[in-house]
N, CA, C and O atoms as a Tripos MOL2 file, in Angstrom:
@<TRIPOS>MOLECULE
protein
  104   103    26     0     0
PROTEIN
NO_CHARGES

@<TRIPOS>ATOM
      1 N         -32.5910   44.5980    7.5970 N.3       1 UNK1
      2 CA        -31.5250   43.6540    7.3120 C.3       1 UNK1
      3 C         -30.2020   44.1440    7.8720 C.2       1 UNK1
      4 O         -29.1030   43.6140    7.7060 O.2       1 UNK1
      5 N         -30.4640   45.1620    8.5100 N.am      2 UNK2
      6 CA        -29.0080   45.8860    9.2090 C.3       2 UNK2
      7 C         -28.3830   45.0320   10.3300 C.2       2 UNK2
      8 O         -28.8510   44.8470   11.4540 O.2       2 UNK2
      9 N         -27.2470   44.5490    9.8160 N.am      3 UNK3
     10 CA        -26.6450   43.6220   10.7460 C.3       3 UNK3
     11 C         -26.1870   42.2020   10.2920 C.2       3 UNK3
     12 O         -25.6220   41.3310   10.9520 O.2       3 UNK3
     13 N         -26.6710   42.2030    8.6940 N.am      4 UNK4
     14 CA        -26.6340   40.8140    8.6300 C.3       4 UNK4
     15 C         -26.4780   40.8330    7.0360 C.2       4 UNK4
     16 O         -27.1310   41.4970    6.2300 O.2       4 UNK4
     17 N         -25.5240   40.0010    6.8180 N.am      5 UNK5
     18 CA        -24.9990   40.2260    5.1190 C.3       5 UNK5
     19 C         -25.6470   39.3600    4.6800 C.2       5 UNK5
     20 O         -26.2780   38.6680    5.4800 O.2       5 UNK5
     21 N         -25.7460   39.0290    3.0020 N.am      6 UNK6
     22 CA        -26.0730   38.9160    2.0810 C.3       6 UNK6
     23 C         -26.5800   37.3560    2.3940 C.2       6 UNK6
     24 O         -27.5560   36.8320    1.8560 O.2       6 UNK6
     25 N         -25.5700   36.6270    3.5370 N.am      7 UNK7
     26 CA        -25.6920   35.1070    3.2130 C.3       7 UNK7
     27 C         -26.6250   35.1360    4.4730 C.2       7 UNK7
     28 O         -27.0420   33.9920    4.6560 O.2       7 UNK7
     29 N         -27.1050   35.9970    5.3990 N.am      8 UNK8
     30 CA        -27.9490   36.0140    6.3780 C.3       8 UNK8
     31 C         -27.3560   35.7950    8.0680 C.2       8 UNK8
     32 O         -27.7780   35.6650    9.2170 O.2       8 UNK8
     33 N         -26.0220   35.8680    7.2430 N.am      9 UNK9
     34 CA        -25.1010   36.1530    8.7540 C.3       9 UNK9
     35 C         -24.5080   37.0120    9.5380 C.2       9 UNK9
     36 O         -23.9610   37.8890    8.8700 O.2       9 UNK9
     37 N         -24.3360   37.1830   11.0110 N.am     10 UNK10
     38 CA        -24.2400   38.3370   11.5710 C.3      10 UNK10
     39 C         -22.7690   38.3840   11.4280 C.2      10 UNK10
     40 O         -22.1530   37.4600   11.9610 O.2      10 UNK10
     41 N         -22.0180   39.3970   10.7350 N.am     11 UNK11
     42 CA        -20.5240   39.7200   10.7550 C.3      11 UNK11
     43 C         -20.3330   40.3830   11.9010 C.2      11 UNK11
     44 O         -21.0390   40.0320   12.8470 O.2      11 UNK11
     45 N         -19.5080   41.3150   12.0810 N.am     12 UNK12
     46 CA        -18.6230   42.0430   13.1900 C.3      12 UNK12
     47 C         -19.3480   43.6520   12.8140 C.2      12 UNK12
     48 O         -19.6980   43.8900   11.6580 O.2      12 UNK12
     49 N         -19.4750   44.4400   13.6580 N.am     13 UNK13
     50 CA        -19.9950   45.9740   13.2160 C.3      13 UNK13
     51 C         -19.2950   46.7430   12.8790 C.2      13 UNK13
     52 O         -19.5310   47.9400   13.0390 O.2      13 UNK13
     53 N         -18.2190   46.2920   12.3100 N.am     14 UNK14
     54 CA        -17.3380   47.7780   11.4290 C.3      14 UNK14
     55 C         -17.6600   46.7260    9.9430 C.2      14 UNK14
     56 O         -17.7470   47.4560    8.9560 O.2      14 UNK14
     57 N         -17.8650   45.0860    9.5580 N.am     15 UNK15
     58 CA        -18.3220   44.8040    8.3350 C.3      15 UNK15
     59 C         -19.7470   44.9590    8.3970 C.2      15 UNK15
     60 O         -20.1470   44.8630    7.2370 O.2      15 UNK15
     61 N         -20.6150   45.1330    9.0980 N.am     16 UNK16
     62 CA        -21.7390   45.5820    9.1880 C.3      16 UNK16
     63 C         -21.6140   46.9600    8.4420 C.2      16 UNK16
     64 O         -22.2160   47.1250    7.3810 O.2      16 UNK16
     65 N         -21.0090   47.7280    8.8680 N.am     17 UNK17
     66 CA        -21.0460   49.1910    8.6300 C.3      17 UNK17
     67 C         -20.6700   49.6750    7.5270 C.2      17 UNK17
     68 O         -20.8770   50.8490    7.2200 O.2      17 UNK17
     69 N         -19.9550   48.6750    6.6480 N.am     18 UNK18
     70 CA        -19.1120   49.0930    5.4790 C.3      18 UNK18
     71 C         -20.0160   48.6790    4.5480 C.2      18 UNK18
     72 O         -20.2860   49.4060    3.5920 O.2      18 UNK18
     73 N         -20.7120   47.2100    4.7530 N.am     19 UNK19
     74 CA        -21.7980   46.4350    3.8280 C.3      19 UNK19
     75 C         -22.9040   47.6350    3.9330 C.2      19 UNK19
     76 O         -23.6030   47.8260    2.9380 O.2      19 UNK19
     77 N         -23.0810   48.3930    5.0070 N.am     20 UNK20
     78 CA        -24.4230   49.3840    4.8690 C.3      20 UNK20
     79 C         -23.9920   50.3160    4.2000 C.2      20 UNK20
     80 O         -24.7640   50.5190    3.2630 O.2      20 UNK20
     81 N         -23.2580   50.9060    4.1990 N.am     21 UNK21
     82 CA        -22.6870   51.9090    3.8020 C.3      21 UNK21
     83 C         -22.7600   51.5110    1.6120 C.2      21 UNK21
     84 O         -23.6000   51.9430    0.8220 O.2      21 UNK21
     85 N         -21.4400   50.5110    1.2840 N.am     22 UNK22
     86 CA        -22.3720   50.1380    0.2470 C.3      22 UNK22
     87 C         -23.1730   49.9090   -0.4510 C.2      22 UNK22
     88 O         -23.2650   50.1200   -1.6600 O.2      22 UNK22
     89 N         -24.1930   49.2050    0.6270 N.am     23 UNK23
     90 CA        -25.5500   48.5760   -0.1220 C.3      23 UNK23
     91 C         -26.4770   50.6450   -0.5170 C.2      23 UNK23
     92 O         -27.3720   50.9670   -1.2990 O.2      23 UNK23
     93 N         -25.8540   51.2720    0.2300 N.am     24 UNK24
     94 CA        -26.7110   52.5090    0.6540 C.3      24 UNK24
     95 C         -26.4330   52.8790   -0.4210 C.2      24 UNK24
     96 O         -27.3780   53.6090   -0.7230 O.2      24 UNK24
     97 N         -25.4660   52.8600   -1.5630 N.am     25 UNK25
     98 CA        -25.0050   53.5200   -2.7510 C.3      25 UNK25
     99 C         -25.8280   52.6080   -3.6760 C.2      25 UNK25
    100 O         -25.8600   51.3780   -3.7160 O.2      25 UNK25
    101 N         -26.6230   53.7120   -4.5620 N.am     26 UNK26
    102 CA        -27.4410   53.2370   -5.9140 C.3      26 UNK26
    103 C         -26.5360   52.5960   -7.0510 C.2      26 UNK26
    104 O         -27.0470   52.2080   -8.1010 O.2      26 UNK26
@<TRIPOS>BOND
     1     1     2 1
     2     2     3 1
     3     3     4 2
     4     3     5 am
     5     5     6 1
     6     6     7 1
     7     7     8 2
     8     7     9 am
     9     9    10 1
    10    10    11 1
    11    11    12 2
    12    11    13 am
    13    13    14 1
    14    14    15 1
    15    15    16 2
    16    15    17 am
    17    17    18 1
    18    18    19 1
    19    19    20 2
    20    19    21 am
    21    21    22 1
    22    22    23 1
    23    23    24 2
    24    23    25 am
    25    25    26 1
    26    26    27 1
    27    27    28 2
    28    27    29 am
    29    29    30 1
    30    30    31 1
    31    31    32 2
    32    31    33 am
    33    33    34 1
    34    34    35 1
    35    35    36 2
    36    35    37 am
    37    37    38 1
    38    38    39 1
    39    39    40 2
    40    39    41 am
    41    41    42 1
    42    42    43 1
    43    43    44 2
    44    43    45 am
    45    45    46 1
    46    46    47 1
    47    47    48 2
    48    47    49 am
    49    49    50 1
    50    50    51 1
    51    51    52 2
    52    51    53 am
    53    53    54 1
    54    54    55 1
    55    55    56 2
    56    55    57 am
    57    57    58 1
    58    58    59 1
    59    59    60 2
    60    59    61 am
    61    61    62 1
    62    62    63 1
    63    63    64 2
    64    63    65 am
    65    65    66 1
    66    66    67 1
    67    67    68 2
    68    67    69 am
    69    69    70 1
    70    70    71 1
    71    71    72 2
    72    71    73 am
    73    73    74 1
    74    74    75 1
    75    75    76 2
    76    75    77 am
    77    77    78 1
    78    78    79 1
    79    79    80 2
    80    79    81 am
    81    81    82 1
    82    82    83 1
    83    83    84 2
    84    83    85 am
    85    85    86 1
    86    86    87 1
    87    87    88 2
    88    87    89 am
    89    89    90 1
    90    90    91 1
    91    91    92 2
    92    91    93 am
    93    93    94 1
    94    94    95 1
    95    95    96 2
    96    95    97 am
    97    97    98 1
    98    98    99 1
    99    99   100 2
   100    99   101 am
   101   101   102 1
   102   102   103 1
   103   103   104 2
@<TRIPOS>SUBSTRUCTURE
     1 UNK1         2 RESIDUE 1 A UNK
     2 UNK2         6 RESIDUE 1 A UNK
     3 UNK3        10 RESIDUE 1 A UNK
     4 UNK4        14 RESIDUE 1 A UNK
     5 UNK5        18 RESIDUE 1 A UNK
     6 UNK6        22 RESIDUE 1 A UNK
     7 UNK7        26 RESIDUE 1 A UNK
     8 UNK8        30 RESIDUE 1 A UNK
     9 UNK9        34 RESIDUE 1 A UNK
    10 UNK10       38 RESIDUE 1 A UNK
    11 UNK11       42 RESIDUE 1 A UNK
    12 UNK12       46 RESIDUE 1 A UNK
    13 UNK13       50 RESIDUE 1 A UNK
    14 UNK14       54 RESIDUE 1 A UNK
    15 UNK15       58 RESIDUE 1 A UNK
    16 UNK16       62 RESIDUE 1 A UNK
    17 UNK17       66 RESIDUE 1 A UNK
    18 UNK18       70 RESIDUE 1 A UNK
    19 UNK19       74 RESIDUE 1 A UNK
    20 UNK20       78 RESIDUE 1 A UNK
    21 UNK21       82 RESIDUE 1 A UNK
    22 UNK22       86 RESIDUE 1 A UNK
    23 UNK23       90 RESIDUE 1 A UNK
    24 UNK24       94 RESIDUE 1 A UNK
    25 UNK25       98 RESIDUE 1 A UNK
    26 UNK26      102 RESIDUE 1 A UNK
């Protein structure tokens, strides 16, 4: 799902990176 937020859309790769970065935290 890397690349693509919650609503199934491709954002920009620094909000890519921040949403991974989040989702990566338990």
């Amino acid at each position: 799902w890397a690349g693509v937020d919650g609503n199934g859309h491709k954002p920009h790769l620094i909000d890519t990176s921040r949403r991974v970065a989040v989702r990566a935290v338990p």
